[in-house]
C-alpha positions as CSV (number, residue, x, y, z in Angstrom):
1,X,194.9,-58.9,217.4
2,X,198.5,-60.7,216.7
3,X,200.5,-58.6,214.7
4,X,200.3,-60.7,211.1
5,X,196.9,-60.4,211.0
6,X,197.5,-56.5,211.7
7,X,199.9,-56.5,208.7
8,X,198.1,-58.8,206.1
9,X,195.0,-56.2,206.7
10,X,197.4,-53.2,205.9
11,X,198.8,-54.7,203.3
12,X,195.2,-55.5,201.6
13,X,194.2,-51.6,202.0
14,X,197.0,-50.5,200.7
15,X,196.5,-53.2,197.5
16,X,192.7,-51.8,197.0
17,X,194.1,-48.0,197.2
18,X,196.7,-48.3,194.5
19,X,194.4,-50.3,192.5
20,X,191.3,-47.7,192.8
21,X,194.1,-45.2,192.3
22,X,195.1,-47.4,188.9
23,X,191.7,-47.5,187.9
24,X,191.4,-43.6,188.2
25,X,194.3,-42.9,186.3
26,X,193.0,-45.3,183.3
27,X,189.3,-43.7,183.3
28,X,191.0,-40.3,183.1
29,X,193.7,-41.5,180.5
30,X,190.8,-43.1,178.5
31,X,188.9,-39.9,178.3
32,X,191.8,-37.8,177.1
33,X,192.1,-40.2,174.5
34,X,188.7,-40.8,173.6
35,X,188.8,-36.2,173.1
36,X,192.2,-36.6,171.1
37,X,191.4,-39.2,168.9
38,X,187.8,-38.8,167.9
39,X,187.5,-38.2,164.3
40,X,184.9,-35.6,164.5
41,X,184.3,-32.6,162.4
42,X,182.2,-29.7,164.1
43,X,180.7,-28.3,160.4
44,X,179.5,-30.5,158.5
45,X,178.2,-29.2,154.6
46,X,179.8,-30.3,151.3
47,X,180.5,-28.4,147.9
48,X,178.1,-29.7,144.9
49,X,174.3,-28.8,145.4
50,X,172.8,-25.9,146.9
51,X,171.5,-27.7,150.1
52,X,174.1,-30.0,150.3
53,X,176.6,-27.2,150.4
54,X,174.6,-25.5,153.1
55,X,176.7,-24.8,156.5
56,X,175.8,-26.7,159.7
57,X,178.2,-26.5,162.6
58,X,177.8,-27.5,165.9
59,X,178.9,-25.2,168.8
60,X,181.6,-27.3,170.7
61,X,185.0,-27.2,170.9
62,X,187.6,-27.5,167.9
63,X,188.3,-31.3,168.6
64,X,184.5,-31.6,168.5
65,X,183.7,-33.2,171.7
66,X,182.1,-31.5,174.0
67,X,180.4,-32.2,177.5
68,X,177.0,-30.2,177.7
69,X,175.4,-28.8,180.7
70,X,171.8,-28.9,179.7
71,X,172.1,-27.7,176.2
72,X,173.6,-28.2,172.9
73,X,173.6,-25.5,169.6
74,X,173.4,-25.9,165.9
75,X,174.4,-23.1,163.4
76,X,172.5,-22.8,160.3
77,X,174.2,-21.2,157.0
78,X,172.5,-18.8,155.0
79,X,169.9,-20.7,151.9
80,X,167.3,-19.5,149.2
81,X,165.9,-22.9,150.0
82,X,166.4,-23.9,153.2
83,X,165.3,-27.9,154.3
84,X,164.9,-29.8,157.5
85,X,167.6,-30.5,159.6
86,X,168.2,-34.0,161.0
87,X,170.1,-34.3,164.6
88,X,170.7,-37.8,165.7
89,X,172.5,-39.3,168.5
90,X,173.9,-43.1,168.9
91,X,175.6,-44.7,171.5
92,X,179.4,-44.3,170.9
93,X,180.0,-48.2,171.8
94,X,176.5,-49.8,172.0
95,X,176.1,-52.6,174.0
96,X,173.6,-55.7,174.1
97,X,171.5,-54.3,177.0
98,X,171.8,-50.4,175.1
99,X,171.9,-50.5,171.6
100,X,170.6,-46.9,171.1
101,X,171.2,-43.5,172.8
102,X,168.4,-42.3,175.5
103,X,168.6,-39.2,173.8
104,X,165.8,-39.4,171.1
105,X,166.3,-37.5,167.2
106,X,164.7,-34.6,166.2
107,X,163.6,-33.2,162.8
108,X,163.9,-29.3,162.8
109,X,161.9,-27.1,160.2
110,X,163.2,-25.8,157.3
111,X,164.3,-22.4,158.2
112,X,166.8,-19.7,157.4
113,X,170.0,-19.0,158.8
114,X,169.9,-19.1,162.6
115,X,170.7,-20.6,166.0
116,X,169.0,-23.2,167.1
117,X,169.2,-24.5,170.7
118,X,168.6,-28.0,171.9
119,X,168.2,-29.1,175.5
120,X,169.8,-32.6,176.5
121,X,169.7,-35.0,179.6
122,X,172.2,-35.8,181.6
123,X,174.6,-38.2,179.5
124,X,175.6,-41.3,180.9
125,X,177.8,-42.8,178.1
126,X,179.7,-41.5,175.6
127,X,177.3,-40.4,172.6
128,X,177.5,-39.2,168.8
129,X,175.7,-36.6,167.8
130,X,175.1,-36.3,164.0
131,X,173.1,-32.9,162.3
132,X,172.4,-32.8,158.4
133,X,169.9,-31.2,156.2
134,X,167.4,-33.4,154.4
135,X,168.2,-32.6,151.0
136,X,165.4,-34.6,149.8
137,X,162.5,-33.0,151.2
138,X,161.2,-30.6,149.0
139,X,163.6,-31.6,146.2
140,X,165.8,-28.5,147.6
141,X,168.9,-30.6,146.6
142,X,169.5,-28.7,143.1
143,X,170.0,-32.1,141.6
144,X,168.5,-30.7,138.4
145,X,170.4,-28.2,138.3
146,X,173.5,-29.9,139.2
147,X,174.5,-32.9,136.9
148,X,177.2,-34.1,139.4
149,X,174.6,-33.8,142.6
150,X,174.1,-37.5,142.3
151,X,177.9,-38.0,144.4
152,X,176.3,-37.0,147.2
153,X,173.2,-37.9,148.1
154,X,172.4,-35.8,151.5
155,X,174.2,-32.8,153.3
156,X,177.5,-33.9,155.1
157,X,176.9,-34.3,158.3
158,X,178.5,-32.3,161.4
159,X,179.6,-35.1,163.7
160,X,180.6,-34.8,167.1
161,X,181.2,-36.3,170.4
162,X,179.4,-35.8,173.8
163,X,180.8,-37.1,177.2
164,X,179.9,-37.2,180.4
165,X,182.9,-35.8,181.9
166,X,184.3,-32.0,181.4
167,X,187.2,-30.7,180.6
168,X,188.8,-27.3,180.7
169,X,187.7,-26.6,177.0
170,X,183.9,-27.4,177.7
171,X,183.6,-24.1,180.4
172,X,183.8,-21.6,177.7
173,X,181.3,-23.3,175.8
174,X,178.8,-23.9,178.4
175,X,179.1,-20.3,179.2
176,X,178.4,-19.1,175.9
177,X,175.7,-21.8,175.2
178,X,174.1,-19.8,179.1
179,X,174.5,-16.6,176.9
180,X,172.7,-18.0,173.8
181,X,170.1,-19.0,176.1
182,X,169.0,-16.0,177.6
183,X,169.1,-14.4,174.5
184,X,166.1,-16.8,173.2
185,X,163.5,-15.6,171.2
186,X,165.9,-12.7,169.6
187,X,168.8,-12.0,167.9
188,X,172.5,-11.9,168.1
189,X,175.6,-10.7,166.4
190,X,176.5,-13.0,163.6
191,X,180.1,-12.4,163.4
192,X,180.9,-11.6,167.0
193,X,178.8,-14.7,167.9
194,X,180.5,-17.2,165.5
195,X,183.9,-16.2,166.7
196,X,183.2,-16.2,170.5
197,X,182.8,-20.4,169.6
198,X,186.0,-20.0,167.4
199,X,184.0,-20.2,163.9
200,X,185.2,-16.9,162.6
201,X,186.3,-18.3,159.0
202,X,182.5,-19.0,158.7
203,X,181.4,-15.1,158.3
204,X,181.1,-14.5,155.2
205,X,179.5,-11.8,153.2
206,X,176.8,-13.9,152.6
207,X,175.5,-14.6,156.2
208,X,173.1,-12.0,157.5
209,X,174.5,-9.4,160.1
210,X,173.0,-11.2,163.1
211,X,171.1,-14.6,163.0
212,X,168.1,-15.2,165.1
213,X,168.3,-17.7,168.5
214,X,165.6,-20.4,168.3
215,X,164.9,-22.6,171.0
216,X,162.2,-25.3,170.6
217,X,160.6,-27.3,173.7
């Protein structure tokens, strides 16, 4: 083979490494970025209303985005009059083909302060996932009560971000989530529980000493 061709063919491979090796460094540069600058907020719940005031947090990490190995977790504050909980998920940046996430919305029953855990597909985009009491079921809102309830209409939402990809602050999570899990069907620590996920500040004296672990088919 003469000795150009020999050189124009090394010269190619060595074009498509640093160009895959380009391409790497901008998916991994774009996923940093997408967990630093996502405007998420892990616990959602206002401050007017009794249900809208009501504590959801999801169980991720601090910058809520998270990367989920099978399951994700809801926390439920403590309520006289608990209401439904809405999770919903939507395609961070739909597309013509995809307008809507694969991962389909649930309702969850009125209940009291608990865990409640959810299993989830494999992801193959980046996907928001959005939990919020339905303050108009049951007319739990306290709007009657509550001249000003009319500024918000339903509970803040928790909002946060799941990725394909994990990072070294997703292990911890996953392996707490695998603890949560086994302990299905019974009950666990409140306080010692919410701070293992770094929710400490939420333990109050008005949460029950431990909170019961639901998991739903």
């Amino acid at each position: 083979m003469p000795v150009a061709i020999q050189r124009a063919r090394g010269l190619l491979m060595s074009g498509l490494l640093l160009t895959s090796s380009a391409l790497l460094a901008d998916v991994a540069l774009a996923q940093k970025d997408l967990r630093s600058a996502f405007p998420g907020r892990r616990v959602g719940g206002g401050t007017r209303g009794e249900c809208n005031a009501r504590v959801v947090a999801h169980l991720v990490p601090s910058q809520s985005v998270f990367a989920p190995d099978g399951y994700l977790a809801v926390v439920m504050g403590p309520t006289a009059n608990p209401a439904p909980l809405q999770v919903s998920f939507r395609l961070q940046q739909a597309s013509a083909s995809a307008l809507t996430s694969t991962v389909p919305p649930r309702t969850l029953p009125a209940a009291p302060a608990g865990l409640t855990l959810l299993p989830i597909s494999a992801l193959a985009q980046p996907t928001v996932w959005e939990s919020s009491f339905d303050c108009s079921a049951g007319d739990v809102s306290g709007a009657s009560a509550d001249p000003l309830a009319f500024v918000e209409s339903s509970s803040p939402p928790a909002v946060s971000l799941l990725v394909p990809s994990p990072a070294e602050d997703d292990a911890s999570i996953q392996k707490g989530l695998a603890r949560l899990r086994s302990a299905c069907g019974s009950s666990v620590p409140t306080a010692q529980t919410l701070a293992d996920f770094g929710l400490a500040d939420l333990a109050t004296s008005d949460w029950p000493e431990s909170l019961p672990v639901r998991c739903p088919s």
